[in-house]
C-alpha beads as a LAMMPS data file, in Angstrom:
LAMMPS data file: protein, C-alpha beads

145 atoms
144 bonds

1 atom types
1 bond types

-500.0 500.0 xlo xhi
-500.0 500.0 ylo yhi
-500.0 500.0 zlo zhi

Masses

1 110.0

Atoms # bond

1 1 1 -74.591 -437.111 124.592
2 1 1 -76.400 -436.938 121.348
3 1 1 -76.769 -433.796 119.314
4 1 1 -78.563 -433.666 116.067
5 1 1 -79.315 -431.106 112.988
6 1 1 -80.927 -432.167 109.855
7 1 1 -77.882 -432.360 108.055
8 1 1 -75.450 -433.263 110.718
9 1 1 -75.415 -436.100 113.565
10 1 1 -72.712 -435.888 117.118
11 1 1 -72.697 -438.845 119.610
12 1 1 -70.049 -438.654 122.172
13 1 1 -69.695 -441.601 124.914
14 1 1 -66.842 -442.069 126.954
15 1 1 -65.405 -445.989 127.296
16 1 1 -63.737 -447.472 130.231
17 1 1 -60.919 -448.728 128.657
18 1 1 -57.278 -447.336 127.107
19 1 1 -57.205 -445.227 123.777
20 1 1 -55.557 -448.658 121.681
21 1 1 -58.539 -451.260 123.188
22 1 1 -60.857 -448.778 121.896
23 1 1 -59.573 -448.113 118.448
24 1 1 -58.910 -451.644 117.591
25 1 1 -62.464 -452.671 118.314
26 1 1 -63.666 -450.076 116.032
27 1 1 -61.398 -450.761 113.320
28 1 1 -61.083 -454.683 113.202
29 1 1 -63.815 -456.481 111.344
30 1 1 -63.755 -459.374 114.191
31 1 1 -64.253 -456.527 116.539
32 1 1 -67.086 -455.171 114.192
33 1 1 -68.971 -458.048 113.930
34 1 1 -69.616 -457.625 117.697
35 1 1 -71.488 -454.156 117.633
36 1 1 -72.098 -452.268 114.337
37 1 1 -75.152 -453.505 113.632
38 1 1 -78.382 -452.048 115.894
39 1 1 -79.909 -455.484 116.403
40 1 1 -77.554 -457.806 118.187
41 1 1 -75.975 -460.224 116.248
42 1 1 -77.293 -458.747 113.214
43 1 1 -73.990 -458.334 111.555
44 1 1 -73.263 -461.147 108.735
45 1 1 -70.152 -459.721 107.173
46 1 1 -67.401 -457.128 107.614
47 1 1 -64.945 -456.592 105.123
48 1 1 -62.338 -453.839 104.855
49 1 1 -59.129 -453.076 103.751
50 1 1 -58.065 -450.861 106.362
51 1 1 -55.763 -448.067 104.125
52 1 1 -56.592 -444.760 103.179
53 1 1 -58.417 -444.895 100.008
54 1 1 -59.223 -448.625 101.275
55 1 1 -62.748 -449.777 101.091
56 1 1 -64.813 -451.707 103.517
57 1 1 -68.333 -453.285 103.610
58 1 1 -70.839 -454.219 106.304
59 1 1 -73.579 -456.920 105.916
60 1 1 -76.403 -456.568 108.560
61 1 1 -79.949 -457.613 108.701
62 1 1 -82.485 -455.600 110.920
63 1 1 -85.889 -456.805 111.051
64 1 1 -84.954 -459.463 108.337
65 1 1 -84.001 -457.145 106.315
66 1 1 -80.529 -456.919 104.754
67 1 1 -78.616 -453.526 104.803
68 1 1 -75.121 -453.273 103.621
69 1 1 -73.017 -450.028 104.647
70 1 1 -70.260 -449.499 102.796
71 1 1 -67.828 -446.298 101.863
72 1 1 -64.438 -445.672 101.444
73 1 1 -61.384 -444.469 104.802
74 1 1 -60.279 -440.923 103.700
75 1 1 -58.236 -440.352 107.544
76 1 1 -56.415 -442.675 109.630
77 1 1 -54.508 -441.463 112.371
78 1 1 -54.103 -444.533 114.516
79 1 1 -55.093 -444.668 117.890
80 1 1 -56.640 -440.759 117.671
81 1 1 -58.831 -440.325 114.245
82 1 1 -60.573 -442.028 111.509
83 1 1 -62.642 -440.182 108.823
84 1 1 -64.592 -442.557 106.318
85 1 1 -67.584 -441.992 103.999
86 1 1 -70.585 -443.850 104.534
87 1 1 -73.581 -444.885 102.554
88 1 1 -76.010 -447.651 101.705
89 1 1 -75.944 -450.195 98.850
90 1 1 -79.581 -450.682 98.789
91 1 1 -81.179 -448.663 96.528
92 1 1 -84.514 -447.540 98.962
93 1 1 -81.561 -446.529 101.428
94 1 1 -78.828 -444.654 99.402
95 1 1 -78.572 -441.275 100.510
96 1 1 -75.182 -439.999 98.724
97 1 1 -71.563 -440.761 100.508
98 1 1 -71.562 -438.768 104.127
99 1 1 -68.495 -438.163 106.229
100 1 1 -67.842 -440.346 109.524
101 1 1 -65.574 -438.214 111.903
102 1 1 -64.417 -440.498 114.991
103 1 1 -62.394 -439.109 117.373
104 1 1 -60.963 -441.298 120.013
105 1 1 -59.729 -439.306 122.662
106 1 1 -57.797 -439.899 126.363
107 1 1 -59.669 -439.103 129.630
108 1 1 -60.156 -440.206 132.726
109 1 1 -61.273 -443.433 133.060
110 1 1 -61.239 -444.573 129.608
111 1 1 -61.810 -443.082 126.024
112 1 1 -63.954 -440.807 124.832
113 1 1 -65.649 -441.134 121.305
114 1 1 -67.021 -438.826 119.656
115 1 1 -68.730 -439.661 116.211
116 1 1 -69.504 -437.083 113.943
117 1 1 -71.782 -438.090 110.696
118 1 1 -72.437 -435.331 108.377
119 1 1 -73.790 -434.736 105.129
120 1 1 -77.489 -436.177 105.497
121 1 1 -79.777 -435.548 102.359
122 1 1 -82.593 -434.734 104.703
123 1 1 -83.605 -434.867 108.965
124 1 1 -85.468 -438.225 108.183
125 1 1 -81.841 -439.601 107.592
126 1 1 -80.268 -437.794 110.350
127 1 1 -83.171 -439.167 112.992
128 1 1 -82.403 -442.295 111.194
129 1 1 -78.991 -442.724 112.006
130 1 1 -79.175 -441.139 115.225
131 1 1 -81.204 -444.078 116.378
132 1 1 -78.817 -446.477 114.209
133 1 1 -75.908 -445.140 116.033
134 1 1 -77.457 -445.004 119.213
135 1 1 -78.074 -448.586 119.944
136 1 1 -74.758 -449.668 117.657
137 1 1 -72.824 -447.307 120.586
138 1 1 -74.523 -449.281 123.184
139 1 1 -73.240 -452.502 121.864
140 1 1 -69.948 -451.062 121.477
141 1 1 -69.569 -450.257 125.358
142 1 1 -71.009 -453.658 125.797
143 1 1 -67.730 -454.960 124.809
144 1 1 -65.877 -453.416 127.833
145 1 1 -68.070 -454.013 130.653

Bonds

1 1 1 2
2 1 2 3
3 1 3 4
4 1 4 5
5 1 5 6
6 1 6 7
7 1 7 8
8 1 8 9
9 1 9 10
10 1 10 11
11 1 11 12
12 1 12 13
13 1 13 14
14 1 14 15
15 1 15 16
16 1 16 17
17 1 17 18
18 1 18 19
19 1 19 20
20 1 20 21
21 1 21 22
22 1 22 23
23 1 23 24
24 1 24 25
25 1 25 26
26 1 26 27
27 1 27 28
28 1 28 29
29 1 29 30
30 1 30 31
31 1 31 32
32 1 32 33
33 1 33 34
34 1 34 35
35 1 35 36
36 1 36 37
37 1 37 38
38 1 38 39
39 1 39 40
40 1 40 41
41 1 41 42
42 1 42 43
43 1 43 44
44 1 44 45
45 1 45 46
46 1 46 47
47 1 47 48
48 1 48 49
49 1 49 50
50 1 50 51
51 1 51 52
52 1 52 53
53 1 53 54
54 1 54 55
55 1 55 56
56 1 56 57
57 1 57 58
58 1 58 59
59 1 59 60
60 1 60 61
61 1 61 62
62 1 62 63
63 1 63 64
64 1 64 65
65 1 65 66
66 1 66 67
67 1 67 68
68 1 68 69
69 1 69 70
70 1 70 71
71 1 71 72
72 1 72 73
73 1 73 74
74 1 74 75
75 1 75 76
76 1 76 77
77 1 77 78
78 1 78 79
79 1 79 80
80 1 80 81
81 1 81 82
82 1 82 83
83 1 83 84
84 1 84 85
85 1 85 86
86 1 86 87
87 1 87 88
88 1 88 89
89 1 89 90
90 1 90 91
91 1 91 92
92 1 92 93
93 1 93 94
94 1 94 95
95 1 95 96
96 1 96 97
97 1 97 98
98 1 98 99
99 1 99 100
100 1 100 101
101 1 101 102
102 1 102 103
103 1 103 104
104 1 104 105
105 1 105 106
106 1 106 107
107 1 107 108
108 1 108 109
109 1 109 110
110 1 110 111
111 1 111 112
112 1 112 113
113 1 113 114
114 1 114 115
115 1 115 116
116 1 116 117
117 1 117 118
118 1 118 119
119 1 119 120
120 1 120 121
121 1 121 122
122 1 122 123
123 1 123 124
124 1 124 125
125 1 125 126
126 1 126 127
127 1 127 128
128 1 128 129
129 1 129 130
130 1 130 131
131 1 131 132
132 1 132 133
133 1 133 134
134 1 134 135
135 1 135 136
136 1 136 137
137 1 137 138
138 1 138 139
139 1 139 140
140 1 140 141
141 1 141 142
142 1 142 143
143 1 143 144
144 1 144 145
């Protein structure tokens, strides 16, 4: 389930694997490579040095165009909770640092994520994202089925 506002994005999907699967392959950069990027093997690099206060970096190209996200982890609570800013280093896609919420929670069946992005500049962002997210989601339950 999606839910958007024009400042604020929520995308919750629930995974059929364990809690620890599902963290690692959102934290590792080999694990990254695979689906944060909404055009499928899009992703060039992913860097991060996975600490609070730690930075990381990812390379994509969409539409032969290069984007690089990049931010800083404020929240790690291994296997439950990450909180990390986000923004772009391209200058006709900055939008000032947001906040990424992920919550990685037990149910049946699997894990359920729930991303939270807030702090969009505007609801072109937001939509933005929301379809950014959407298909980088899809990838990411790709990697269970």
């Amino acid at each position: 389930m999606t839910v958007a506002t024009d400042t604020t994005l929520r995308i919750a999907r629930t995974i059929k694997a364990d809690r620890q699967r599902v963290w690692d392959a959102w934290t590792q950069p080999e694990h990254m490579k695979k689906w944060c990027c909404p055009q499928p093997g899009g992703v060039h690099d992913v860097s991060a040095d996975f600490e609070v206060g730690g930075a990381y970096e990812i390379v994509m190209k969409v539409d032969g165009d290069t984007h690089t996200a990049f931010g800083t982890y404020r929240e790690i609570d291994a296997p439950s909770r990450l909180v990390y800013t986000w923004d772009w280093r391209e200058e006709d896609n900055q939008m000032g640092d947001t906040t990424v919420t992920v919550e990685f929670n037990e149910v049946d069946g699997g894990t359920e994520v729930i991303i939270v992005q807030d702090g969009f500049p505007a609801a072109e962002a937001t939509a933005a994202h929301e379809e950014g997210w959407g298909a980088c989601i899809s990838h990411f339950e790709g990697l269970f089925s």
